[in-house]
C-alpha positions as CSV (number, residue, x, y, z in Angstrom):
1,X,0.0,0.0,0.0
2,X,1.5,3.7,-0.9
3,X,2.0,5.5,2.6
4,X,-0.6,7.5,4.5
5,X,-3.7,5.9,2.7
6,X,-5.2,3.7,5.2
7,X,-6.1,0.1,4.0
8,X,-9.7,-1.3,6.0
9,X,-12.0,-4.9,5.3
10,X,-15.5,-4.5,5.2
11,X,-18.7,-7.0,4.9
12,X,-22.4,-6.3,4.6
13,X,-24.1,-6.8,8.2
14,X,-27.6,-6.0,8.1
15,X,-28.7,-3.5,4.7
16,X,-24.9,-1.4,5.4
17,X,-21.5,-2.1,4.7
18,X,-19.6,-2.4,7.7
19,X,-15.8,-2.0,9.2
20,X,-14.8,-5.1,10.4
21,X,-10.8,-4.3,10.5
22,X,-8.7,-1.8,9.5
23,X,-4.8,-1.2,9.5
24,X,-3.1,1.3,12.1
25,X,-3.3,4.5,9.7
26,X,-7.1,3.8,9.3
27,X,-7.2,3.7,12.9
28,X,-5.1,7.0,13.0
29,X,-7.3,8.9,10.6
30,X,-10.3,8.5,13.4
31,X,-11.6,5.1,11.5
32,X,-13.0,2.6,13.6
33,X,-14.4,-1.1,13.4
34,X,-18.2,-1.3,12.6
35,X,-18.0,2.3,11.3
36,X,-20.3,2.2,7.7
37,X,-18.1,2.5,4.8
38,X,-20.2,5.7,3.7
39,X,-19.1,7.4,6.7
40,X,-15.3,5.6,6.6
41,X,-15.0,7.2,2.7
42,X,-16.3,10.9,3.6
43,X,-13.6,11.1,6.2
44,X,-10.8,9.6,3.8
45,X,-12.3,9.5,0.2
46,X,-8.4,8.2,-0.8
47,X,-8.9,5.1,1.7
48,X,-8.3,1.6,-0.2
49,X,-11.4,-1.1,0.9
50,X,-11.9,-4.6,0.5
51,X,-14.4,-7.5,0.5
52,X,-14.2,-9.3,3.5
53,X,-13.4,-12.9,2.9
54,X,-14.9,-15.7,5.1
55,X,-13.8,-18.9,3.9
56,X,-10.2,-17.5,3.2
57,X,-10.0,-15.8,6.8
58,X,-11.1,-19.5,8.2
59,X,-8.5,-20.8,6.0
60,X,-5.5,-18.8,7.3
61,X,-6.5,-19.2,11.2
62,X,-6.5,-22.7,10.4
63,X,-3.1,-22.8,9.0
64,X,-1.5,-20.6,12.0
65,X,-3.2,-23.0,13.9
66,X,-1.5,-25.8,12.5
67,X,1.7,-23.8,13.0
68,X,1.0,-23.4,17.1
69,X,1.1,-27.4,16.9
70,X,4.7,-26.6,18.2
71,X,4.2,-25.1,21.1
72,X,1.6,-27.7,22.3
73,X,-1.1,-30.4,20.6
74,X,-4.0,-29.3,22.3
75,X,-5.2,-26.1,20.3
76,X,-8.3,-24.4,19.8
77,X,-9.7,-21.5,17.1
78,X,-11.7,-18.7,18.4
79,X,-12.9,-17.7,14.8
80,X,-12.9,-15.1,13.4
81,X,-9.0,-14.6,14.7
82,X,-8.6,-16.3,17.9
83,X,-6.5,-19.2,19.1
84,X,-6.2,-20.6,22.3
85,X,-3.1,-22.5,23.2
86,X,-3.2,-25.0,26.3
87,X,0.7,-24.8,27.2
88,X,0.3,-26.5,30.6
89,X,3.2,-29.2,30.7
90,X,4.9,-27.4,27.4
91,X,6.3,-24.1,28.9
92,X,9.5,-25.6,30.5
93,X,10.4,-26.8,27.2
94,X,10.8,-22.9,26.0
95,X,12.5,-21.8,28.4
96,X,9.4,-20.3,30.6
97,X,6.2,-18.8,30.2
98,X,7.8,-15.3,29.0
99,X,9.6,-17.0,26.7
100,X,6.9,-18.3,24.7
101,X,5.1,-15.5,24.2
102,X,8.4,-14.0,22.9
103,X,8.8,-16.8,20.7
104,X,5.4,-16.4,19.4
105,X,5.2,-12.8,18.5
106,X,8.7,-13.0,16.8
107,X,8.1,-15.9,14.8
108,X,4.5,-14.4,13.7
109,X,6.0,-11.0,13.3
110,X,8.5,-12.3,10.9
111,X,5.3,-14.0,8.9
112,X,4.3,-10.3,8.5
113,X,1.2,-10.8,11.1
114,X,0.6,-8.5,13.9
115,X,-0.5,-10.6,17.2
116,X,-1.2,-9.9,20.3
117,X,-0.5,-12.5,23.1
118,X,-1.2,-13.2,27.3
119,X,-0.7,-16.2,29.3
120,X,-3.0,-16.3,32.2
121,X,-4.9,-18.9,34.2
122,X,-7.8,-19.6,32.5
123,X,-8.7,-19.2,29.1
124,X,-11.4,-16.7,29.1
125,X,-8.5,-14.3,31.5
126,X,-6.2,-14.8,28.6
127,X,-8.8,-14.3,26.0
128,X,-9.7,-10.6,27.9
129,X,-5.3,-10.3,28.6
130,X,-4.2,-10.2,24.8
131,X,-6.9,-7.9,23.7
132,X,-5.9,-5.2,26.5
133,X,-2.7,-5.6,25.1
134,X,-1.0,-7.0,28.4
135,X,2.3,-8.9,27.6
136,X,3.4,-10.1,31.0
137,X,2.3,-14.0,32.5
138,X,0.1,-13.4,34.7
139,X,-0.5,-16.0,38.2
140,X,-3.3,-17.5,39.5
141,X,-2.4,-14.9,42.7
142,X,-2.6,-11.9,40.8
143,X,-5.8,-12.9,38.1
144,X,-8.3,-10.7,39.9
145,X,-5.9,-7.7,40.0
146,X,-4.6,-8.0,36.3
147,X,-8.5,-8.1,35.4
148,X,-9.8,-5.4,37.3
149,X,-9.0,-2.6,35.1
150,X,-9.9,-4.0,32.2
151,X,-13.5,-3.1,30.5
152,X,-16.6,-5.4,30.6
153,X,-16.2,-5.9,26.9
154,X,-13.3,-7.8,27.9
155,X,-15.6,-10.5,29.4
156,X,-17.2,-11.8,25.7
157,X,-20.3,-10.2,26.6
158,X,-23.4,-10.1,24.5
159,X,-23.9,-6.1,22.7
160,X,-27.1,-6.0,24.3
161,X,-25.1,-6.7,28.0
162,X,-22.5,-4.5,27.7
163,X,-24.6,-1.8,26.7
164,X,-26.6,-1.7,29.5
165,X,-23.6,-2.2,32.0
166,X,-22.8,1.2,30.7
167,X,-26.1,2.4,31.1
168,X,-25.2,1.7,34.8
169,X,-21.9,3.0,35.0
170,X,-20.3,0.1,35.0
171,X,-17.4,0.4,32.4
172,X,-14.9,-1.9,34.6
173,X,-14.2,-5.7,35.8
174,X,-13.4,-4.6,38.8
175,X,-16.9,-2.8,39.2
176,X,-18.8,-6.2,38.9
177,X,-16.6,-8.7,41.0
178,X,-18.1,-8.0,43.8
179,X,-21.6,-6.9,42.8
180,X,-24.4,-8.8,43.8
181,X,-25.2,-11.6,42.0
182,X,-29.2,-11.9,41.9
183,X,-30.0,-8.0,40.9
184,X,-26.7,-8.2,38.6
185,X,-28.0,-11.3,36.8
186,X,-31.4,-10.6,36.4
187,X,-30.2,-7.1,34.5
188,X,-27.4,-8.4,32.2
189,X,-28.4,-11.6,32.5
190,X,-26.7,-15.1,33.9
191,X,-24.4,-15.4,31.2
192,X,-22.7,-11.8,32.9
193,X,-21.8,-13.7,35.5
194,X,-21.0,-16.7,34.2
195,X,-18.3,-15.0,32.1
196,X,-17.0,-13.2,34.8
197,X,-16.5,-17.1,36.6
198,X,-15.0,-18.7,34.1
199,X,-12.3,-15.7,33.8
200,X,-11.7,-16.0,37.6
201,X,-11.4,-19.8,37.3
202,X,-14.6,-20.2,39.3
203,X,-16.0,-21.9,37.2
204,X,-14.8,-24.3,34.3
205,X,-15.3,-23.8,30.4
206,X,-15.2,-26.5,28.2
207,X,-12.9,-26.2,24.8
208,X,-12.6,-27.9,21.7
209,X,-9.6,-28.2,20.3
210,X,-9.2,-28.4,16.0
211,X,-8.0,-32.0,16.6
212,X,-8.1,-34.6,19.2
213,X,-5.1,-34.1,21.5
214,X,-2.8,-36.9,22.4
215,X,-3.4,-39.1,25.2
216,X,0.8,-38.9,25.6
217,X,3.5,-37.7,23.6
218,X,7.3,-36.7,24.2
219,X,8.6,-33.1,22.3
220,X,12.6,-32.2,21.5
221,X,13.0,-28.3,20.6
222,X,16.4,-27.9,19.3
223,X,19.2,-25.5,19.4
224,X,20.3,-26.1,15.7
225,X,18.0,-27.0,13.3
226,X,18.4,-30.4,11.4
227,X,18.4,-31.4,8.0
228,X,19.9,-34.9,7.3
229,X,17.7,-37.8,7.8
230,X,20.8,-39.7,10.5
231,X,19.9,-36.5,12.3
232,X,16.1,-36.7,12.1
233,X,16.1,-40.5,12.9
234,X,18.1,-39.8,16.2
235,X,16.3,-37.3,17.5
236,X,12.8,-39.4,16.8
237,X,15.0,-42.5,18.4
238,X,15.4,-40.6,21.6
239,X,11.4,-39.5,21.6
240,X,10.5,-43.2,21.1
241,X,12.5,-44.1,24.3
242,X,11.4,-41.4,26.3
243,X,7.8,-42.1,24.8
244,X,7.5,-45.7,24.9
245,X,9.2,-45.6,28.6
246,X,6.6,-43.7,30.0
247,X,4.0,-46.6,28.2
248,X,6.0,-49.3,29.6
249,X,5.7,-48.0,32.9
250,X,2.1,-48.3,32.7
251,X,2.0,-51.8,31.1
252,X,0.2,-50.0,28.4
253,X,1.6,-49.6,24.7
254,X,0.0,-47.8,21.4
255,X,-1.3,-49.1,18.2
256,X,-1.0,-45.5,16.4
257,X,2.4,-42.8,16.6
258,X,2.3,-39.7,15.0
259,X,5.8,-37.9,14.2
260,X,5.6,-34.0,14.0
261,X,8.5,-32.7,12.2
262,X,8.0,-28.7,12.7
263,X,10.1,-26.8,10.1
264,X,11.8,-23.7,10.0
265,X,9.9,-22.7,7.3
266,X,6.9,-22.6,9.4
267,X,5.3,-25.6,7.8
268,X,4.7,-28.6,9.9
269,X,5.7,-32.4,8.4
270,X,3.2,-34.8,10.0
271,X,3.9,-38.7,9.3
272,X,1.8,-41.6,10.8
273,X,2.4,-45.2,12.2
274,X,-0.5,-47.6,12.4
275,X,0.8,-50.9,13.8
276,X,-1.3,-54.1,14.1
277,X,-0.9,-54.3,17.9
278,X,-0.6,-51.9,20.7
279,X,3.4,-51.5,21.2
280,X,6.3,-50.1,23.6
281,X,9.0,-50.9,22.1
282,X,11.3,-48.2,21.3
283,X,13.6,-50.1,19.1
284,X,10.4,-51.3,17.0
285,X,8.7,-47.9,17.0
286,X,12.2,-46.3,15.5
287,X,12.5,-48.9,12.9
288,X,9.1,-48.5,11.8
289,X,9.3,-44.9,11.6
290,X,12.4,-44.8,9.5
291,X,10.9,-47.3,6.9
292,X,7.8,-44.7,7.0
293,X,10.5,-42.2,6.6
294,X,11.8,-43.5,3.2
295,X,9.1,-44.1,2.1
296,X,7.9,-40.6,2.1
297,X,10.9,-38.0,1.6
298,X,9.0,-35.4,0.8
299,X,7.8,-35.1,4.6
300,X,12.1,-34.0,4.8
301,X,11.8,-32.0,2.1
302,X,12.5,-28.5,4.4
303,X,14.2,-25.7,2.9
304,X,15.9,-25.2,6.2
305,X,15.7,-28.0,8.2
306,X,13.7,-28.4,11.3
307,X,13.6,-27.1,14.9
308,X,11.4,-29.3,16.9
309,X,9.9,-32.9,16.2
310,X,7.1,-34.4,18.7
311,X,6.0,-38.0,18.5
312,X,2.7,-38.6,20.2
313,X,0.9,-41.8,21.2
314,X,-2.9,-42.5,20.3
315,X,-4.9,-45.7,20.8
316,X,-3.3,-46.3,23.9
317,X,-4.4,-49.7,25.4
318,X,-3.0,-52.4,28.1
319,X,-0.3,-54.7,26.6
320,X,-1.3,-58.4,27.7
321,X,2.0,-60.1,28.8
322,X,1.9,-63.9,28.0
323,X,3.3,-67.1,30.0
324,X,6.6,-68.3,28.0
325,X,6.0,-71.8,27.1
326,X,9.0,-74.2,27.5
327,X,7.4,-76.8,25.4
328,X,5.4,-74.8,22.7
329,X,3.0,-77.5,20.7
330,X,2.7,-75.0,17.3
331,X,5.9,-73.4,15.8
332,X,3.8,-70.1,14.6
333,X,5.1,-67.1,16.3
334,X,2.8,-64.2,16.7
335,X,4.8,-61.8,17.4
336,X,7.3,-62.3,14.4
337,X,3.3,-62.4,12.2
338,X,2.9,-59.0,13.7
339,X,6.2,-57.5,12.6
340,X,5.8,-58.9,9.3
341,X,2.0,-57.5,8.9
342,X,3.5,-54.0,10.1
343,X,6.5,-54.0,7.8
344,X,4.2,-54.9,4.8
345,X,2.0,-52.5,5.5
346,X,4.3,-49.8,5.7
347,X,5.8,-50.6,2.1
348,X,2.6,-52.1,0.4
349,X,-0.1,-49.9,1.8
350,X,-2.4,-51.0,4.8
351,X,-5.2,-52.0,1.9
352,X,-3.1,-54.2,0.3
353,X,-2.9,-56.4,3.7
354,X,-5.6,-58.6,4.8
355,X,-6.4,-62.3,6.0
356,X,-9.6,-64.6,5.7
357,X,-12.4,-64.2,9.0
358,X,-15.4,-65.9,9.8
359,X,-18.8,-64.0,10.7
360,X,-22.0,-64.9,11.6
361,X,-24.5,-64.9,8.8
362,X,-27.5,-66.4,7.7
363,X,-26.0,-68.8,4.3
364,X,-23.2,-70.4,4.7
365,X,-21.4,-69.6,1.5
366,X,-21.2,-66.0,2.7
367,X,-19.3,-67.2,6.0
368,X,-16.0,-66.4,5.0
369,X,-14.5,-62.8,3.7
370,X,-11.5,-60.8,3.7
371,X,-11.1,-58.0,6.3
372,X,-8.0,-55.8,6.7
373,X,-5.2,-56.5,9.7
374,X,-5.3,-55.6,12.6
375,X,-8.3,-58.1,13.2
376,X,-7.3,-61.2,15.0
377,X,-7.7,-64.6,13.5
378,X,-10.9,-66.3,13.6
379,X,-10.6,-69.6,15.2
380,X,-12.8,-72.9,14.5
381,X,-16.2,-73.2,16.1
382,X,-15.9,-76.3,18.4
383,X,-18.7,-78.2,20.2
384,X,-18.2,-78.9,23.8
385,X,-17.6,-82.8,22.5
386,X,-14.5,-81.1,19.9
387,X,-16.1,-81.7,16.8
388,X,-15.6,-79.7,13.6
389,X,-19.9,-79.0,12.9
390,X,-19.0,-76.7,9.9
391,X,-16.1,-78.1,7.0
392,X,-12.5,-76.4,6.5
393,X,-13.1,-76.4,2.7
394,X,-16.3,-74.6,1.4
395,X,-17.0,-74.6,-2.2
396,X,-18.0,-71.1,-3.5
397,X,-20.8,-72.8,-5.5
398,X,-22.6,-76.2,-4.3
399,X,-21.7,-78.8,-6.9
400,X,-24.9,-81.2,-7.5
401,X,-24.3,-84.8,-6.8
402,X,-26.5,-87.6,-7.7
403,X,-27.6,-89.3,-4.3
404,X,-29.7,-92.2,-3.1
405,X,-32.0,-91.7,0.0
406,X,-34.6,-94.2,1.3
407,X,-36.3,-91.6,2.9
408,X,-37.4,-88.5,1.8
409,X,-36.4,-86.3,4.9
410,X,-33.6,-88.5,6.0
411,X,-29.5,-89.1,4.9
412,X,-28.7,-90.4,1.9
413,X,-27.0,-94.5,1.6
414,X,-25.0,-93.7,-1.7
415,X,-23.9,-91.0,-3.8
416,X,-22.2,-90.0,-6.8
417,X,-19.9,-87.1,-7.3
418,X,-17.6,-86.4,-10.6
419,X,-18.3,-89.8,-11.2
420,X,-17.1,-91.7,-8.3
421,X,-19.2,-93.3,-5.9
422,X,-19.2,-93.2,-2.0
423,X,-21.3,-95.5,0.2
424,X,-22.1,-93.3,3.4
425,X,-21.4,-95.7,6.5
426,X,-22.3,-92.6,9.3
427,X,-24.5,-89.5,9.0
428,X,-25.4,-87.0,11.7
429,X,-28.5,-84.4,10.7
430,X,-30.2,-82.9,9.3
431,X,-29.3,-79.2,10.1
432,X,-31.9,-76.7,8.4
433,X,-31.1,-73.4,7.2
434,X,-33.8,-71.9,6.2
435,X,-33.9,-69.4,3.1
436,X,-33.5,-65.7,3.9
437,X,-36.6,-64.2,2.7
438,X,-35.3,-60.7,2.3
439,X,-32.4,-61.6,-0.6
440,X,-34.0,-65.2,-1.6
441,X,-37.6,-65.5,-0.9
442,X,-37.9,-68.3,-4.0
443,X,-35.0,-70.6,-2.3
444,X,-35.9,-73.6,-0.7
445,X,-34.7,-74.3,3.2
446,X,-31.7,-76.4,2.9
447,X,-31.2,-79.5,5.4
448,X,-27.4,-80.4,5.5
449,X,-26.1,-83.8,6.8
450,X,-22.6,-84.4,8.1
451,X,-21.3,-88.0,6.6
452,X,-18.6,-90.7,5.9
453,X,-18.0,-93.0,3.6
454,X,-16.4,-96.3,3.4
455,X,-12.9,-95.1,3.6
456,X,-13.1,-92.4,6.5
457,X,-13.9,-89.6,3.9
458,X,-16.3,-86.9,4.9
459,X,-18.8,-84.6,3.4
460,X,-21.3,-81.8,3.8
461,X,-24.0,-82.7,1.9
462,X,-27.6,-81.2,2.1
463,X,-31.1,-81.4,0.0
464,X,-32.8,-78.9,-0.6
465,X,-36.6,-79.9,0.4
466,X,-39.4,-80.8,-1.5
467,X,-41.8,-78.0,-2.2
468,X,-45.0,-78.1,-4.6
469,X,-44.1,-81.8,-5.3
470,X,-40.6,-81.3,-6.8
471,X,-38.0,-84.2,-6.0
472,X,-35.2,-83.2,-3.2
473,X,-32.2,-82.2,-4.9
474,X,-28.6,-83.3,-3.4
475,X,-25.8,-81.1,-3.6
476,X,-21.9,-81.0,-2.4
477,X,-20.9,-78.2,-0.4
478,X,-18.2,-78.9,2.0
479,X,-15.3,-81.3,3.1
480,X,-14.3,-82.5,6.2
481,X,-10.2,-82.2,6.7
């Protein structure tokens, strides 16, 4: 903009265009937010306006946002430019309190945006802080003294509120801490006072923050920015100790890590590890993470390297230890499965990984399916007597067999499939299942019969009824291992 014409952002509210920001020499040529624009041009007709932009205003606060990720995970917007950032736990790491608002305003400042920053107790005392333009920490102690001076608008307070505060003569804080409650509420109304609670910390205020916050993580700010990927990798090593320590202590472990890689560039690097099981393992977690690492170079792809890196821990859940067996019966090893499933999902994709499950539906040909990993292994349905009632091998089409049956409704003697002949010795049934009238209301129920022939071969066999006079039909579906 040339110098000395002042530069403001307007929006229709109501049938009038209206000021909703302007720069410092529209605010020095007497120009004030929710001025009209008439009135705005006939004091400086040379003023420069602009459209007010919603969607790109939301846009940008999400992406400084994203940036505050580096002071601590648990961040919330307070549109239209507002953020809230819980530092508790996080300000040691920046060398105090003071510190990070220094930090803060530098680093934005250098971005070319003007903020305006306060660290208090509670986030409706901070909110009221940083627009009063107070730059100091302030203590739990001190909250009701730092407030005090500061106008009622300060408390978020409805238009129709704070007008009539002034009405009353009440243009301070400090005039309504002590006020009565009842006559003060039943003028301004209970939110007045609710405000003015959660400010004090009386009362609590609930926050959402533009992401769900980790349940644990570990964060390393550096004193040299880094650029190689040995350096990267050693740096995440050490988080994944200090991390998975703290999980191990707990006999807990997590199925999900997120690496934050925050750049000097202001950009923020985010990479993710799903594993198949819950895991404390630093050694595992590092691996993992440097496979994800290659995999994706573009996440080091920073101009200037990168000053922080946090690795947080989500899906936190108990890790069941397990009795070493000094005569193990089966030679699988789960836990060499689980490292494989995670390595292959790392380098194939986690869609291109799956394994077979059973579930519980009405015809059996639509038992089995594919489901991704992690889901553990279905095992076989056993009877309380041990004995397989559904077969290992299940034809994805019955195949029709020709079969002999002295009675209609009971096992067939003999039967003929691809040609060869089998001379049932045992049968156990029948087993209906009927026909599921919402896909198949023209099937027939199907009565299945578990058998063995001659030489100790077994089959699942069923008929499918006779219905309007039409002769049982035999069909194969199954074998017995």
């Amino acid at each position: 903009m040339p110098d000395g014409i002042p530069l403001v952002v307007y929006a229709k509210q109501g049938n009038a265009y209206t000021i909703t920001s302007l720069d410092r020499r529209a605010s020095a040529a007497g120009l004030k937010v929710g001025m009209p624009l008439a009135d705005a041009r006939s004091i400086r007709p040379d003023l420069t306006a602009c459209e007010a932009d919603e969607e790109a205003d939301a846009l940008l606060l999400d992406q400084i946002a994203a940036w505050c990720d580096r002071y601590s995970p648990i961040v919330v917007k307070d549109p239209p430019h507002g953020l809230l950032i819980d530092i508790t736990g996080c300000a040691h790491l920046f060398g105090g309190e003071a510190a990070v608002l220094s930090d803060i305003g530098k680093r934005l400042a250098r971005q070319g945006f003007i903020s305006r920053t306060a660290i208090a107790p509670t986030s409706g005392a901070a909110w009221a802080l940083s627009r009063a333009g107070h730059c100091h920490p302030v203590e739990e102690e001190n909250l009701r003294e730092a407030l005090s001076p500061l106008p009622v608008t300060a408390l978020r307070l409805a238009p129709e509120a704070v007008s009539l505060l002034r009405r009353l003569g009440l243009e301070t804080i400090g005039q309504i801490i002590d006020a009565p409650r009842k006559p003060f509420s039943a003028r301004a109304g209970k939110n007045a006072m609710l405000r003015l609670d959660q400010a004090l910390g009386r009362m609590r205020e609930a926050l959402s923050p533009r992401r769900p916050p980790p349940e644990q993580f570990a964060l390393r700010r550096l004193v040299e920015p880094i650029l190689s990927m040995e350096a990267v990798m050693t740096v995440t090593g050490a988080l994944a100790g200090e991390l998975c320590g703290s999980l191990s202590e707990n006999g807990t472990g997590a199925r999900l890590f997120r690496l934050n890689l925050f750049g000097v560039d202001n950009r923020t690097r985010e990479l993710e590890l799903g594993l198949s099981r819950a895991e404390n393992d630093p050694t595992i977690v590092t691996r993992l993470l440097g496979e994800r690492l290659a995999l994706t170079p573009e996440a080091l792809n920073a101009e200037f390297g990168f000053d922080a890196l946090r690795l947080e821990a989500h899906e936190i859940m108990p890790i069941v230890l397990r009795p070493i067996d000094l005569a193990p019966v089966s030679s699988r090893d789960e836990e060499a499965e689980t490292r494989l499933i995670d390595r292959l999902g790392i380098r194939l994709g986690d869609a291109s990984i799956g394994r077979p499950s059973i579930r519980s539906v009405h015809a059996p040909e639509r038992t089995n399916r594919w489901v991704k990993v992690p889901v553990a292994a279905n095992q076989i349905a056993l009877a309380e007597d041990g004995v397989i009632r559904r077969p290992l091998t299940l034809f994805r089409k019955a195949q029709p067999v020709d079969a002999i049956s002295p009675m209609p409704d009971g096992p067939p003697k003999r039967f003929t499939w691809r040609r060869i002949p089998h001379d049932i010795v045992r049968a156990e049934g029948p087993e209906r299942v009927a026909p599921n009238w919402l896909r198949a209301p023209d099937d027939r129920a199907r009565d299945y019969y578990r058998v063995e022939d001659r030489e100790g071969r077994r089959f699942w066999l069923y008929s499918e009824g006779p219905r309007n006079g039409v002769t049982p039909q035999w069909y194969l579906h199954g074998l017995f291992p």
